[in-house]
C-alpha positions as a printed NumPy array, in Angstrom:
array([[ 85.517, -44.171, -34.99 ],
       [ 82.229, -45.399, -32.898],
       [ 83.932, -44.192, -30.067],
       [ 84.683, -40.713, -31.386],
       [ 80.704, -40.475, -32.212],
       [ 80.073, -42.211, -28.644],
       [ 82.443, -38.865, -27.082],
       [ 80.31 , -36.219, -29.393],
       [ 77.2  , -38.035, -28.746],
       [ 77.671, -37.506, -25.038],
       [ 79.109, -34.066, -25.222],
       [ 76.045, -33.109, -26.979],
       [ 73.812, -34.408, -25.038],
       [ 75.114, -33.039, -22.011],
       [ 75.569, -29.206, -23.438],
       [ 71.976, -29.472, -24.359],
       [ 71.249, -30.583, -20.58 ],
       [ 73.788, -27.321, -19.225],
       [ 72.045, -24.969, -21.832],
       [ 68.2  , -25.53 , -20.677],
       [ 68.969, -25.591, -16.769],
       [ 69.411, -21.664, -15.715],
       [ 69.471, -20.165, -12.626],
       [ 66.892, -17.824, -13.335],
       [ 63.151, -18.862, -12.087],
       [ 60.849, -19.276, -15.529],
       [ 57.684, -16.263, -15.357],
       [ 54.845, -16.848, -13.471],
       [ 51.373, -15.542, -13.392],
       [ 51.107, -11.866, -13.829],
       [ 48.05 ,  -9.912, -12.927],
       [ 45.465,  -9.185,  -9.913],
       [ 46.088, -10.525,  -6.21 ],
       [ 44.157, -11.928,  -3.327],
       [ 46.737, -10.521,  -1.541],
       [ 45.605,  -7.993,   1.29 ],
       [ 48.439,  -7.885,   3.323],
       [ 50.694,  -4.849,   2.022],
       [ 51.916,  -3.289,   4.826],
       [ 54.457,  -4.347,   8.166],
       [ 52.315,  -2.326,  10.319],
       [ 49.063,  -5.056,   9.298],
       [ 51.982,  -8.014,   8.591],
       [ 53.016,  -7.61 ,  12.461],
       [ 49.174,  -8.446,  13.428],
       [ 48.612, -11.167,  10.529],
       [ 48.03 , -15.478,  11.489],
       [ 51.108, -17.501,  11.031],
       [ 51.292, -18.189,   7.268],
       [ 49.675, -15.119,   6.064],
       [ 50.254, -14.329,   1.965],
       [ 51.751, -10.739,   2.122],
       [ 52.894,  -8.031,  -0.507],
       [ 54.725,  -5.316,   1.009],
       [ 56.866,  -2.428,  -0.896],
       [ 59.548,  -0.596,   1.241],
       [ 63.409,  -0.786,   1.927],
       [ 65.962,  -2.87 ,   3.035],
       [ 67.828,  -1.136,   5.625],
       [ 70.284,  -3.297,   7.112],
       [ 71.637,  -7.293,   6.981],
       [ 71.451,  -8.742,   9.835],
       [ 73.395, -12.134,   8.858],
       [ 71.989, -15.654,   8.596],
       [ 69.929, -14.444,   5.311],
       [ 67.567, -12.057,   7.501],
       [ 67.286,  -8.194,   6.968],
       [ 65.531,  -5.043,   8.354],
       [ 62.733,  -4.448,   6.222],
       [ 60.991,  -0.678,   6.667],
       [ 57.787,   0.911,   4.617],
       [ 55.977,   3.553,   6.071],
       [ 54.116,   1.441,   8.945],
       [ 56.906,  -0.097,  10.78 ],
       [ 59.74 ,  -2.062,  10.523],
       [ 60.307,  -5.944,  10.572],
       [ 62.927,  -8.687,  10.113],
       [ 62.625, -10.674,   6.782],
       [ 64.213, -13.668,   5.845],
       [ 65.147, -13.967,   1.929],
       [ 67.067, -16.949,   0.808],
       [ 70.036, -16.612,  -1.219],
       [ 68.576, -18.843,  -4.394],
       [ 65.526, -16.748,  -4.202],
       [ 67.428, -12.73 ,  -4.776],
       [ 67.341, -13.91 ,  -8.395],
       [ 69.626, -11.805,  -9.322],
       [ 68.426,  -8.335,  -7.669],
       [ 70.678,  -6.217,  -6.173],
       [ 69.507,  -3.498,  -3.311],
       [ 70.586,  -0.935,  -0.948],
       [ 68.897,   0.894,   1.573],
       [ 68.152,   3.59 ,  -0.977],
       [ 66.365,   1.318,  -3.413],
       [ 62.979,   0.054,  -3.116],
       [ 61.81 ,  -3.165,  -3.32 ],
       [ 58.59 ,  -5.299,  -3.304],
       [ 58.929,  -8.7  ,  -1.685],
       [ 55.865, -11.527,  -1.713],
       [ 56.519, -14.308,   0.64 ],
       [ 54.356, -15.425,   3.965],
       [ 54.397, -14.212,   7.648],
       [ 56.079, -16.731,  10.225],
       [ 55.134, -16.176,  13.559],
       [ 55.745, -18.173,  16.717],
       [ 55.04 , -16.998,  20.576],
       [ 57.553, -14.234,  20.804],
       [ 58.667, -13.238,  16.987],
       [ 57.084, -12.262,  13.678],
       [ 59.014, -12.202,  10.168],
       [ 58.403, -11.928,   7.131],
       [ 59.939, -15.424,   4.748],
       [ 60.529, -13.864,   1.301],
       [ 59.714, -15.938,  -1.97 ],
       [ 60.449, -13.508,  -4.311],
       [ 61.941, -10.112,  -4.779],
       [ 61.423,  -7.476,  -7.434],
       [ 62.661,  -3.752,  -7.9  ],
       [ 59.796,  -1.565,  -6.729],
       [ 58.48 ,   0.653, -10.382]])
């Protein structure tokens, strides 16, 4: 018998554990930005490490989790982890805004994603 409460204790406890630990990212702050970044065309010229908000299209995987990214400045290569899609789904046709930080080095400039949302 203490063992049979001992076996539902435990199952219990770990359900509870499995139920409160989603994949999903809990909400954030929602409202005005210090963001002035907002376009590849001013991203390609930004400092290594640069807070940017830019709204455009995936046009192509390029493997290794990097893409083409394209608004209506330019193009550039962005790098968007698989943990951090949460759950959006795009093709070339839908438009996205991505958040994340520019990465630069002596020859190269992308664009590392932290989070992805359907454009409105």
């Amino acid at each position: 018998m203490k063992r049979a409460v001992l076996i539902i204790g435990l199952l219990l406890a770990s359900s509870s554990v499995f139920a409160t630990s989603s994949p999903e990212k809990a909400g954030g702050f929602i409202g005005p930005s210090n963001v002035s970044v907002k376009t590849v065309a001013v991203a390609l010229e930004a400092k290594d490490d640069t807070l940017v908000q830019l709204t455009g299209y995936i046009t192509a995987g390029l493997g290794n989790e990097e893409y083409k990214f394209k608004d209506n400045t330019g193009e550039i290569i962005i790098e968007i982890d698989d943990s951090d899609w949460n759950g959006v789904k795009a093709t070339p046709e839908t438009k996205v805004v991505l958040q994340g930080e520019v990465d630069s080095g002596w020859s190269y400039t992308v664009i590392d994603v932290d989070t992805i949302k359907l454009a409105k």
